[in-house]
N, C-alpha and C positions, 0 to 999 in steps of 0.2 A: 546497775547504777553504781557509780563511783565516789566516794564519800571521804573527804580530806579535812582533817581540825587544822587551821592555820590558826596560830598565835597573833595576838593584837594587844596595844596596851593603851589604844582608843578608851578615851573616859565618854564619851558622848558623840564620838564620831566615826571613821568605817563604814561597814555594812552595818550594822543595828541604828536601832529607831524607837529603841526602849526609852525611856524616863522616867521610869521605877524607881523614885527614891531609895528603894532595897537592895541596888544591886546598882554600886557605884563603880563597878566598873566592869567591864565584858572580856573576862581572858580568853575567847576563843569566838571565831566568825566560822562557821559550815560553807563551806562552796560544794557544789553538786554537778557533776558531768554527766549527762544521759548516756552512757558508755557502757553496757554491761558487760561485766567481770566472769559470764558464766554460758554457756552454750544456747540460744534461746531457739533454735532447729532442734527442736525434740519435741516428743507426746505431752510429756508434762506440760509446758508452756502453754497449750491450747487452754486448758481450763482456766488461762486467767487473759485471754483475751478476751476487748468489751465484746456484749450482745450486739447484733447485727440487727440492722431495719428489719428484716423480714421475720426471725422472732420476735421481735417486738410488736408490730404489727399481726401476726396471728393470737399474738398471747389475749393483746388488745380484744381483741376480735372476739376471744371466747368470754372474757369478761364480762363484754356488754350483753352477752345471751345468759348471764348468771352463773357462771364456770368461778370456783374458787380458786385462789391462786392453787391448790394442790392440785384441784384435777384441772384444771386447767396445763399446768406442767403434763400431768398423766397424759393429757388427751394430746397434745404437741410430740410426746417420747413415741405415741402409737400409732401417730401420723408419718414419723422417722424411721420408725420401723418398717412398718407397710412399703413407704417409699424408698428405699434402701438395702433391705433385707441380710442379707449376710455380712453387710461396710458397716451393718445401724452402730455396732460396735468401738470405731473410730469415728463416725461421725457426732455419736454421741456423748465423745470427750473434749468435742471443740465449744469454747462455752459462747462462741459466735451463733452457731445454731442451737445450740440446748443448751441454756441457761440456767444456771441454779436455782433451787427454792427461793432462797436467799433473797434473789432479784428480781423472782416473781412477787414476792410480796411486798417490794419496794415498789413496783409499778403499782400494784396494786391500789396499794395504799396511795399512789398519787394521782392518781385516775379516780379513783372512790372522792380525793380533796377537791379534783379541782370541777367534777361535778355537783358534789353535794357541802362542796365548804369546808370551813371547821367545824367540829364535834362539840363546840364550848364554846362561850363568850359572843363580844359583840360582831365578830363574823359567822359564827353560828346563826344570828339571829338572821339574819344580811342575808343569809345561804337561804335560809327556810323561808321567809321571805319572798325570794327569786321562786322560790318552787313554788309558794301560794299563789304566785302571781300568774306562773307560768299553767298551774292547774288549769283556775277558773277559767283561764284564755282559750286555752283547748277545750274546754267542757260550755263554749261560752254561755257562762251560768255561774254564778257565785255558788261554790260548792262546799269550799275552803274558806276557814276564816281563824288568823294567829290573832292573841293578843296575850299582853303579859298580867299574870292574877296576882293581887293582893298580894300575894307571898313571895313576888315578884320571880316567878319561872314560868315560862312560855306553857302557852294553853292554844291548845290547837282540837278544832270541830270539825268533822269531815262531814259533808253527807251528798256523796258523789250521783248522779245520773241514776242511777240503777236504786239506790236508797231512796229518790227523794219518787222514782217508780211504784216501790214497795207500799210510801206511804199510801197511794190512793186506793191502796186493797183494803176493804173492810175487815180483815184480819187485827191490822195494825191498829185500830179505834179497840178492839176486841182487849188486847192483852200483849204486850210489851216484855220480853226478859232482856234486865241486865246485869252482865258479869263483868268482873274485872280482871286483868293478867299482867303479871309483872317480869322482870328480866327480860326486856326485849332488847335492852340494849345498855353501853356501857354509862347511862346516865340512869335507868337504870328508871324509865319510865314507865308508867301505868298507860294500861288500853282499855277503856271502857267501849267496850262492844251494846247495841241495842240490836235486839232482832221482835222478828214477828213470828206466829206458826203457821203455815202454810200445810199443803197436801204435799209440795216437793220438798217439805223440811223447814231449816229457819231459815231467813230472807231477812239481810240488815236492814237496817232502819237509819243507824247513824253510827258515828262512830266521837268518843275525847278523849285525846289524850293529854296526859299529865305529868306531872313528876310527885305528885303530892296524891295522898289519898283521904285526905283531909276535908268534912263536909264543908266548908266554906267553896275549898279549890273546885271539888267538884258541883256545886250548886252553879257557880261560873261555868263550870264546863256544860252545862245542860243547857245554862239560859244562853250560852254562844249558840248552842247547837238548834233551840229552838229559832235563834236570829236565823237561821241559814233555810228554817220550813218556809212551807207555803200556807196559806188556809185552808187546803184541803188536805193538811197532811194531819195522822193516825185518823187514815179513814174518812174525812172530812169534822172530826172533831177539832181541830186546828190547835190553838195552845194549850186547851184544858188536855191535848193527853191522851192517851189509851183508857180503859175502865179500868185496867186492870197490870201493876206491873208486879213481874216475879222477881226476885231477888234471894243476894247471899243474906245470910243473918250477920249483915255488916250494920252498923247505925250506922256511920258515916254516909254509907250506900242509901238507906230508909231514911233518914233527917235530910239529906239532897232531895232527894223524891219528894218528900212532904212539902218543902218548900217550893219548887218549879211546878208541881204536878198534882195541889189541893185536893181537885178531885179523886183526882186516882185510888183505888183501894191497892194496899199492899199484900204477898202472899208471899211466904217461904219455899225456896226451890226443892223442892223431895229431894233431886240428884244431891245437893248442897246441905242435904239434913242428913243423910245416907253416908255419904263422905266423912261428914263430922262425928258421926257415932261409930263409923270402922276407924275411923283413926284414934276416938277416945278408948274401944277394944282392943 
């Protein structure tokens, strides 16, 4: 491309469309010719022509089976390969069919937007929303249920098909553990897990998540999470609760629980006392 400074002593007229009090007058206008100045029949030039529908459409493709944009690249160069063999070499410089990193994460990242939204604010909420909505439809069954707590950050209860199954095992009236886990994501939310013990292991119960780990937010989160049971759920003891729940030696975790779940006796996790004493070692 060809690039000329033509001189102008235009105050407010010409090509520009400024009115920038700062900059009372404009001594040069750009004009631009699509003309290239340089050989563009060479190897070089391949890697900066656009991506082509058809990697586009595979990259796509691996995405929605949970391929990150790198192996997702990976698994496209090894499909080039296979199909190509000895050319994969020149084929794999033309950036129509193999695409950069670069641009794998740029689709990414807009395929991840335009399904799940924004990350933040009042399209965030919009987004989550849409997916509450869309849950319960497919589960038809209130499973799912958003609202915003007190401390005004989205508060979200899960207790999917398979949990609200769990509940009718007399396990679940028996004895309750729950943990908490953080860094799940760049807001940088809390996951309150509920499980029961079974012979094939633990089996959920329920699930809230938070942003806060605060016993107010959480006392919300349980009594969301109770909105979403049935009466026969821990077991057929219905809101009173399990006998018996285990927990970290959190109070925030124990003053929640005392509040939603009166009856319940409380008990310290071994694993969670265990942990704490090798880490004070």
């Amino acid at each position: 491309m060809v690039c000329t400074l033509v001189k102008t002593t235009d105050k407010r007229g010409g090509t520009s469309r400024s009115i920038d009090p700062h900059i009372p007058t404009f001594p040069t206008s750009v004009r631009l010719y699509n003309v290239h100045n340089h050989n563009i029949f060479v190897a070089e030039a391949l890697r900066h022509k656009d991506v082509g529908v058809k990697a586009i459409e595979t990259l796509t493709q691996l995405f929605e089976v949970g391929h990150s944009p790198t192996s997702a690249l990976a698994v496209l160069k090894s499909d080039l390969l296979a199909e190509h063999g000895n050319k994969y070499v020149y084929v794999s410089a033309n950036r129509a069919i193999c695409p950069d990193l670069q641009f794998c994460y740029r689709l990414y990242q807009k395929l991840k937007k335009q399904e799940f939204g924004e990350q933040s604010g009042e399209a965030m909420l919009a987004a989550l929303e849409r997916q509450v909505e869309s849950y319960n439809a497919a589960c038809n069954d209130t499973c799912v249920k958003l609202k915003i707590s007190s401390a005004g950050t989205p508060l979200v209860a899960i207790c999917s098909p398979l949990m609200k199954q769990t509940h009718t095992l007399s396990n679940s009236g028996e004895m309750c553990f729950m943990d908490s886990s953080g860094n799940m994501d760049r807001e940088n939310c809390r996951v309150f897990l509920l499980l029961t013990h079974t012979c094939a292991g633990g089996l959920p119960l329920g699930i809230v998540i938070t942003q806060s780990e605060d016993e107010k937010t959480i006392v919300e989160g349980l009594e969301l999470l109770k909105s979403l049971l049935k009466n026969d759920a821990f077991g057929g003891r219905g809101e009173a609760g399990p006998h018996v729940f285990l927990t970290d030696d959190s109070k925030a975790e124990k003053g929640a629980i005392a509040q939603v779940f009166p009856e319940a006796a409380q008990l310290l996790c071994i694993f969670h006392l265990l942990q704490a004493v090798w880490r004070w070692l």
